[in-house]
N, C-alpha and C positions, 0 to 999 in steps of 0.2 A: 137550867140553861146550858144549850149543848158550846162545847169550845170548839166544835168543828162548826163552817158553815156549811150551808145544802143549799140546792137548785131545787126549785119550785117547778111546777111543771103547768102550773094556771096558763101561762097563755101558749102552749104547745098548741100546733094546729094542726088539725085533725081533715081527714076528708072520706068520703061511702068507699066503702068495701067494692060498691058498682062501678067506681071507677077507677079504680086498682088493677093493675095487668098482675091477671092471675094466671099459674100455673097448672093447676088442675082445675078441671071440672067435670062434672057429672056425666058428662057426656060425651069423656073419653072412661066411663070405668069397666071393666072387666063385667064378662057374662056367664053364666053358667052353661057351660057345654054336656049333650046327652050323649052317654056313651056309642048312641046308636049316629051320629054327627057325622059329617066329614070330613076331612082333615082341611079343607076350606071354613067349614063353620069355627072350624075349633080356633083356627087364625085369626078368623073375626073376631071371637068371643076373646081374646088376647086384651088387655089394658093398652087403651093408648096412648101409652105414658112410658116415657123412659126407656128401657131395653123393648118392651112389647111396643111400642112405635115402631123402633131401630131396625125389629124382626119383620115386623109387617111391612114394611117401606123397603129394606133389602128384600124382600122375596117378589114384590112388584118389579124393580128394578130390573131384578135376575130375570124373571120372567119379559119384561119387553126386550132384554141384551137375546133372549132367543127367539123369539118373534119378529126380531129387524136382522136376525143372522147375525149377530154382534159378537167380536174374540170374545170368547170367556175360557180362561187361562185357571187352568187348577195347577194350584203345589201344596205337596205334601209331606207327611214325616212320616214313619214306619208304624206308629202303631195306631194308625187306621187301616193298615193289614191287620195287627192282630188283635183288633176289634173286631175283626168279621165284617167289615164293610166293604169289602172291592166288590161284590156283583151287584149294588148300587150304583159304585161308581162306572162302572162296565156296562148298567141301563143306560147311566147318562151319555157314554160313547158311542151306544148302538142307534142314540135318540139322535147324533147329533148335536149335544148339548155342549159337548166341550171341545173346544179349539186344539187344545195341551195339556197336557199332562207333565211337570215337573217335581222331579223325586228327588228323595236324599240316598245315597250308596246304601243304608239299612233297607230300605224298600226293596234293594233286589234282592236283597240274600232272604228276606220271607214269601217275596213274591217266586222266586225261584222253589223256595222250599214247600211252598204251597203246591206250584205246580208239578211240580214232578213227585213228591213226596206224601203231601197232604195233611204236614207238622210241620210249627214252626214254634218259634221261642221257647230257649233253652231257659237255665235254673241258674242264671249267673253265678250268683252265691257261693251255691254247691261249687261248680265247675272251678270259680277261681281258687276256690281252696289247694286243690290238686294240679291247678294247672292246666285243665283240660278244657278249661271256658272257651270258647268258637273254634274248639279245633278238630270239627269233623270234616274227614274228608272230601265227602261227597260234595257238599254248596261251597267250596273253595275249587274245587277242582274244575266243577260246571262252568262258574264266573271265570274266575281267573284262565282258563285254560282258551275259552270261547271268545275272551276281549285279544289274548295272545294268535289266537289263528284266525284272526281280523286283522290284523295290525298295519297290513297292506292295505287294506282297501279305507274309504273315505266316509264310512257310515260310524254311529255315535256308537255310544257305550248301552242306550236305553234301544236301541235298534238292533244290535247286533245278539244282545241278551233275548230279546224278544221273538225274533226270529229264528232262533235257534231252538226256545220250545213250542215255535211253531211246526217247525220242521222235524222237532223228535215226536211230535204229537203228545207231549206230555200229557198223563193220565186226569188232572185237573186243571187242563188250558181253558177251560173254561170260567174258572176262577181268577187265573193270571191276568194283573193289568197290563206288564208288558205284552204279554202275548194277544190282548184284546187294543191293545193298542193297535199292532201291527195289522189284525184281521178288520180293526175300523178304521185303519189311514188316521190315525189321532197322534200328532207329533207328539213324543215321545223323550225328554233330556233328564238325564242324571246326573245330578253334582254331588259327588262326593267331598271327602274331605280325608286325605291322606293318614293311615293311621287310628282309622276312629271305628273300620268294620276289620269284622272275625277273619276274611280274605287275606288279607295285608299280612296275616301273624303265618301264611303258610309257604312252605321254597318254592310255589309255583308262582306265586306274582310278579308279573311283569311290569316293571314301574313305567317304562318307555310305555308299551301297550293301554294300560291304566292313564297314564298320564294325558297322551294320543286320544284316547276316544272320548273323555271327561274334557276337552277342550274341544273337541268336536258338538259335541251338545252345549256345552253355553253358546257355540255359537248358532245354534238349533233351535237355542232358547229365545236367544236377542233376536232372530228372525223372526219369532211368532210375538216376541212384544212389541218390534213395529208395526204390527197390526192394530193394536190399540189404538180407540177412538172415542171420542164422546156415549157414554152409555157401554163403553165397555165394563165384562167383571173382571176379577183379579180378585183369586182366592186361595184363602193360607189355611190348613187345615192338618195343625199340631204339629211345624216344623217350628221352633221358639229360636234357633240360630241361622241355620244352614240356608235354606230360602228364601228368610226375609234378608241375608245379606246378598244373594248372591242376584235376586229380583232388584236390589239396590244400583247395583254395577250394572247389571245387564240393561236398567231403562235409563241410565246414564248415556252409557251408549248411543242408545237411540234416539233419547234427546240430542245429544250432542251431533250426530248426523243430520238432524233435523229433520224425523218421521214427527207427525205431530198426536205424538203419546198423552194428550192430554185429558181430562174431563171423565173419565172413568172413573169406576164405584172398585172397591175393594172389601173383602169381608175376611178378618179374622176370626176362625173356630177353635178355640183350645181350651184347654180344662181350667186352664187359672190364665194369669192374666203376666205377659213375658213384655219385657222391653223392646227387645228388637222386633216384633211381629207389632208390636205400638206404633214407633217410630216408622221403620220400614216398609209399613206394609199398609196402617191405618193411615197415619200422619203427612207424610215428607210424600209420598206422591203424589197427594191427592189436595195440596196445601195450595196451590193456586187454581183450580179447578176441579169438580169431583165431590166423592165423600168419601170416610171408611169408618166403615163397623169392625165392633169386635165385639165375638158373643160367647159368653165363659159357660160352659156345660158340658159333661162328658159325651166325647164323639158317638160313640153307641147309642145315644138317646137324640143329640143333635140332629146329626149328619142323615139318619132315616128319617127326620121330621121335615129338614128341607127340602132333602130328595123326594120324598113323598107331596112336598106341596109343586116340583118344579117338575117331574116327572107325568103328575097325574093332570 
């Protein structure tokens, strides 16, 4: 005889499996796709379950946000330039697809170095050894020297860049988002953040100038997010600090003027999974109206599969 006592389970009650709210079934499962398929079959053939709902139900979304003309507001971080993905994003400009374009200061010093140069990202490593990490001449001088001989007039920091390798005809403007910004009329804002690019570490920076046209574009930015409306997009694509705080302020604003910023869809694209693109960007805008995704995969595999389903 045991000295502990036990619970019996005799009269536990039971009820069918048929009427249980269940979570999966059959008839959301995944299909096999032929390599000869579309990039539409292949979407279908997706599980619809879990992130493969999330994906298929963002890309509908995205897709009626350009069918009704609807803001769809990109931002972004720098290394979906050195992925190789800007004449994606540059289809989607020429299509009309996007409202904005919003950068972080690293965006210009490779989009710069793309266009005129046609290399970009150095060997940090190496360079800080010796001291020599971001201090080549050329892309400090371009930047910093082009926001200094603007400094009068009342255009941004992502306009003023832009238009200047329009106007040298840089050898790969082609490539350039600044510069294809300018050539599609696609508003353009850069926000940096003092100290954090290779520019700042040379005697030509002008802090008044930098400071000037980086406050010109947030207010460039908050312009184009009172456009936001029910079924609008709003997309963050591998910026984990810089854009989801600064998209944070700027639709403050706009709330607080009382544009009515509300009921839009947001999608988060980054390799792992950041707190403030969570909060910021999926969460807190989207919390009384709306939705937000967040979809973890490397940008070079991602970013051509959406573009590909939104473009074609």
């Amino acid at each position: 005889m045991s000295r502990f006592n036990r619970l019996t389970f005799n009269d536990v009650k039971t009820y069918s499996i048929k009427e249980r709210e269940n979570k999966v079934n059959i008839a959301d499962f995944g299909i096999s796709s032929k390599k000869s398929d579309s990039l539409e079959a292949f979407l279908q053939s997706l599980p619809d379950i879990l992130v493969g709902h999330d994906f298929r139900e963002f890309v509908q979304r995205f897709r009626k946000a350009i069918s009704e003309k609807n803001t769809i507001i990109l931002m972004m971080g720098a290394h979906v330039i050195k992925c190789g993905l800007s004449p994606l994003i540059i289809e989607m400009f020429r299509k009309g697809f996007i409202s904005h374009l919003a950068i972080n200061g690293a965006c210009v010093i490779h989009d710069v170095e793309i266009a005129n140069w046609g290399i970009t990202s150095e060997d940090v490593a190496s360079g800080l050894q010796d001291g020599s990490f971001g201090m080549v001449k050329e892309t400090a001088a371009y930047i910093n020297d082009t926001l200094k001989e603007n400094k009068a007039n009342s255009k941004g920091y992502g306009e003023v860049i832009g238009a200047k390798l329009v106007e040298d005809k840089s050898p790969n403007l082609n490539l350039s988002l600044l510069g294809a910004s300018i050539l599609n009329n696609v508003p353009v804002s850069v926000h940096p953040a003092f100290g954090t690019e290779i520019i700042h570490q040379h005697p030509n920076i002008d802090g008044e100038a930098f400071g000037q046209k980086s406050l010109i574009d947030f207010e460039i930015f908050t312009h184009s997010l009172s456009k936001l409306r029910k079924g609008s997009i709003v997309l963050n694509i591998g910026s984990a600090v810089i854009l989801p705080e600064v998209f944070l302020k700027a639709l403050t604003v706009v709330r607080n003027l009382k544009y009515p910023a509300f009921g839009f869809y947001t999608a988060v694209f980054d390799m792992i999974r950041h707190y403030r693109p969570t909060e910021n960007v999926q969460n807190r805008p989207t919390l009384s109206e709306g939705k937000g995704y967040y979809f973890v995969g490397h940008h070079e595999i991602m970013i051509p599969l959406l573009v590909g389903l939104i473009v074609d």
